[in-house]
N, C-alpha and C positions, 0 to 999 in steps of 0.2 A: 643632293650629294651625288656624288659620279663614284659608279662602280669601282673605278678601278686605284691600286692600291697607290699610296702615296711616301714620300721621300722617308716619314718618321714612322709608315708602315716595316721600311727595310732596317731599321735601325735600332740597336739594343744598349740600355746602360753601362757603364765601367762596371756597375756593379753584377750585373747578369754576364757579361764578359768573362769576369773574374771567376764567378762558378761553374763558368762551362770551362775554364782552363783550370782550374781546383780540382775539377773528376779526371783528369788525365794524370795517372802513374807519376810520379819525378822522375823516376828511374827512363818511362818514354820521353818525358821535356827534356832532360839533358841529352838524354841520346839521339833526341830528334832534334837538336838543338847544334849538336857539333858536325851531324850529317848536313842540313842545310846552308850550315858555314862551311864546311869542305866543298858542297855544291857550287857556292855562291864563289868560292874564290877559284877555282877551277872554270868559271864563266869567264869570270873577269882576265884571266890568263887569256883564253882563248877566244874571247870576244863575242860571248856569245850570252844569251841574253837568260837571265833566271826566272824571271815571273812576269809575263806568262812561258813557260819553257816548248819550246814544241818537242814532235814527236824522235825527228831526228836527234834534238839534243839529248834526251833522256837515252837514246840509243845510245849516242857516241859517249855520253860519262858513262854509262854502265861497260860500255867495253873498256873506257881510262881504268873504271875499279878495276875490272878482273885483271887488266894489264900489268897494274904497280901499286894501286890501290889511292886511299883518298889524298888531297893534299894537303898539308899540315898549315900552321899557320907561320912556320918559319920555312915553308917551301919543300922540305922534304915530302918524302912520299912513303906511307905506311905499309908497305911490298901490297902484294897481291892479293884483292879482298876476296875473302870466302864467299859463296853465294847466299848464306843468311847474314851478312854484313850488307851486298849488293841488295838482298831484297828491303832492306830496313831501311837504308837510304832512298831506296825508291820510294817507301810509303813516307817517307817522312819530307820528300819533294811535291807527292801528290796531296797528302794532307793540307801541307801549307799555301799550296793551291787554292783546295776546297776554301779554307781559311780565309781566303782573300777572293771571294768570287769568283776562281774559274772550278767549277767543281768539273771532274771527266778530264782534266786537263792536267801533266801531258798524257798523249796517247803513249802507254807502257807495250805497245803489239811487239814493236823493233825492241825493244829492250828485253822483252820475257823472251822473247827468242834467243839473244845471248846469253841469259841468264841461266836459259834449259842447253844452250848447249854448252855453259861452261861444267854443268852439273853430269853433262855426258863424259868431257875431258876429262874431268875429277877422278872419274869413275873409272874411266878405263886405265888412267896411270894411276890407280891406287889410290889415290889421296881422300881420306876422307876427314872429315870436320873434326877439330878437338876436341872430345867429351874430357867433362869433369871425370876423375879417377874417383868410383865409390868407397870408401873407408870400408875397412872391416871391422868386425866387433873388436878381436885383437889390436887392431891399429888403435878405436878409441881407445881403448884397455891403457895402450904404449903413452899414449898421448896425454893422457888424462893423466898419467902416473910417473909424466914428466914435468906437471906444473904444480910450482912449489903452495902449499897448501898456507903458508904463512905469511904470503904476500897477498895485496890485494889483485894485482896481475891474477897472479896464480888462482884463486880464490875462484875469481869471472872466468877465467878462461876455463879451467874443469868444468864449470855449470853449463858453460857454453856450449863446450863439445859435446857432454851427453845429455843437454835439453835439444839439444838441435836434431842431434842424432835418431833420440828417438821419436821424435815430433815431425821428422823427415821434413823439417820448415824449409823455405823458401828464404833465400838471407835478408829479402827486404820483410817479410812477415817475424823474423829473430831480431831484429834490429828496432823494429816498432812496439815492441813489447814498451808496458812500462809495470813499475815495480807492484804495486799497489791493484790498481785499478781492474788489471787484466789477470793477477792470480788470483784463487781462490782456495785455499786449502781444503782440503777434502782426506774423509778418514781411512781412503786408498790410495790417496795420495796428493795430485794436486791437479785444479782444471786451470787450462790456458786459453786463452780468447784472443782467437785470431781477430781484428776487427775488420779488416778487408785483406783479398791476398788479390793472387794474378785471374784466377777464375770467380770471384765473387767482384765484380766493379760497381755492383749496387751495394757493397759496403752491408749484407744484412749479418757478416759475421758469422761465426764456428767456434765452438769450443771443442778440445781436447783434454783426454782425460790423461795422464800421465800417472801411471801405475809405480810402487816402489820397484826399482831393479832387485836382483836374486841376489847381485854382488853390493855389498856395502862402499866397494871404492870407486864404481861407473853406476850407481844410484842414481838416475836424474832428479829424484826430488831429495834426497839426502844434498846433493851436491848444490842443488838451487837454494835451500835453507841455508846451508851456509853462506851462500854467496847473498844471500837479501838479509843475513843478521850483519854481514860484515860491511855492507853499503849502508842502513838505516844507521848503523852506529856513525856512519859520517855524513850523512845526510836524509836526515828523516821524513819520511811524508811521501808524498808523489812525486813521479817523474822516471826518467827511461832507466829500462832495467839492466842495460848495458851501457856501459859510460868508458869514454877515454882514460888512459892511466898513464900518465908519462914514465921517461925512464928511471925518477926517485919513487916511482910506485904511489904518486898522487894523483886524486881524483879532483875534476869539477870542485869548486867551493873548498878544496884544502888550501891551506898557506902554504905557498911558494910553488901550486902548481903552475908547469909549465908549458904544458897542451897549448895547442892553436883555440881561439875563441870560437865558439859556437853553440850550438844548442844543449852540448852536453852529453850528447846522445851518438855511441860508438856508429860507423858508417859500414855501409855493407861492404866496402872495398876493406876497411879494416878489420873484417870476419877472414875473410880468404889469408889476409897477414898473420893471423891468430892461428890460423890454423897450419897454415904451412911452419911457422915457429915452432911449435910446439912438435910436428909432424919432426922436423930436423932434431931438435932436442933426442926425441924416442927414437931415433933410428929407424923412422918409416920412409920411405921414399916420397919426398916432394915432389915430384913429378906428374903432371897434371891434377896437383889439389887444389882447390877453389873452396871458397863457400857450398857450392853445390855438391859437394862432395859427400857432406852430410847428410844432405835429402838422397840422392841416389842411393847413399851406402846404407842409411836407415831404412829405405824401401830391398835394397837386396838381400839384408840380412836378414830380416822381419820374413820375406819370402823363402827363404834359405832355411828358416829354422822350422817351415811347415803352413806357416799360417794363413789364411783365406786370401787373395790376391786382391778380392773387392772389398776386403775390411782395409787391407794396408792401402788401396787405392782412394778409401775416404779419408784413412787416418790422413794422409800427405795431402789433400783436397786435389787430386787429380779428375778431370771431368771423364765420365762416364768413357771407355772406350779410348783413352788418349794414346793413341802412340809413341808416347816420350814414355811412360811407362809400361804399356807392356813390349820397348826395348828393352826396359830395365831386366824384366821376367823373362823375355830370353836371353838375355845374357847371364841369367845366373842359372838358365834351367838348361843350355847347352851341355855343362857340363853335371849335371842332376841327374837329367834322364837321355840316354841314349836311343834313339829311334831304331836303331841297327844292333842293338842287343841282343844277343840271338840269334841274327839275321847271318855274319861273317863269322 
């Protein structure tokens, strides 16, 4: 036999294929899905070649983003992409690279260099990146005590807002719940089981403890029991603990629902809807609310009311030290503790 490696040494099953594209997030396949088709048609415009892509080209699409941003698939153009829009398109160019044998390829040097100097522009005229607006405990309060409790809308959507809230989830870890499998009652309350989120992608899972609230009307386990008697009474047994409801107030499996077909299972784009509804209903300001609004707001309030920063930093499964959180803790401790007390 000869050392050296042979054609069915490089080569892997559909079936080994499919697990290695199974451990990558949905949330990254789609997104790295519509970046590569904006890449791809943006070539074909300008004649320039996608895979293998050199180093020049990765430069000149990343200067087209910051310019007017990607191009759409009817030709338009999405205005002028943020530089954490430009950086994901990049990885999601170089990814599909590795993907297909050129791994190292293209060279991103010309490209990171526009991308840091778009982040210098940004900066000097002000402009900084959208954050989600964190809810206040009041806002749930508004929110929660806008959704009618005798509907089945109404019913999920209260559970929604203060399990999310105080679980500081991640909308794709709210979303993946299912009814059965993943609660646990417990005699303080009730345990939820994250089974993967954005920091665990070895999938070993977290459980949270969800304590009774002080208020009986933003109780997340008062609110969650009602909302699991009034789904098992229309469909019992297992499956997702947030479900579509059209506008007669039907679920999956009722007569004469009329939702789009699919798994059954509410979508994290339909979290941010839910929430901004409801946010209009009570009189809060919709204005930068998102799904993430919940996880932010549940991490500033939790901070706000006293409590340990590295307990609220497990509770939200934030990795050790993350930045995105303790943005969170100074933006609620700016106006907390003044450094200059005293001082003027």
């Amino acid at each position: 036999m000869t050392g050296g490696a042979s054609e069915l040494d490089h080569t892997i099953s559909a079936a080994t294929a499919q697990r290695i594209a199974d451990a990558v997030p949905r949330n990254t396949v789609r997104a790295y899905a519509a970046d590569r088709a904006a890449f791809r048609r943006w070539c074909a415009l300008v004649g320039r070649t996608p895979l293998p892509a050199t180093a020049e080209t990765a430069a000149e699409y990343t200067r087209f983003l910051a310019d007017g941003g990607a191009l759409r698939a009817d030709g338009r153009r999405s205005g002028p992409a943020a530089p954490r829009s430009i950086d994901r398109a990049l990885s999601a160019i170089r990814t599909e690279h590795r993907e297909n044998g050129y791994g190292g390829l293209p060279d991103l040097f010309g490209a990171r260099r526009i991308l840091t100097g778009l982040r210098k522009d940004r900066a000097e005229r002000g402009v900084r990146d959208r954050q989600a607006a964190p809810l206040s405990v009041e806002d749930v309060r508004a929110m929660v005590g806008a959704c009618d409790p005798g509907t089945l809308a109404g019913a999920r959507d209260r559970a929604l807002i203060a399990l999310g809230f105080s679980m500081m989830v991640r909308r794709s870890e709210l979303v993946a719940l299912n009814a059965i499998g993943d609660l646990a009652d417990r005699p303080g309350g009730v345990e939820v089981l994250i089974r993967a989120s954005k920091t665990d992608q070895e999938a070993i899972g977290d459980t949270v403890a969800v304590h009774y609230g002080s208020s009986p009307a933003t109780c997340p386990v008062r609110l969650l029991g009602a909302w699991r008697e009034r789904l098992a009474g229309v469909r019992p047994g297992e499956g997702p603990l947030w479900v579509p409801i059209d506008q007669r107030d039907r679920m999956p499996g009722m007569a004469g629902y009329s939702g789009k077909p699919g798994s059954g299972r509410l979508s994290g784009q339909a979290v941010g809807i839910i929430l901004r509804t409801a946010a209009a209903r009570a009189g809060v300001s919709t204005e930068a609310v998102t799904a993430h609004s919940l996880r932010v707001g549940g991490a500033t309030a939790a901070y706000q009311a006293g409590n340990d920063p590295l307990k609220i930093a497990r509770r939200g499964r934030w990795k050790d030290g993350s930045p995105v959180f303790l943005r969170y803790i100074r933006d609620a401790d700016k106006w907390k503790h003044d450094p200059m007390d005293g001082v003027l």
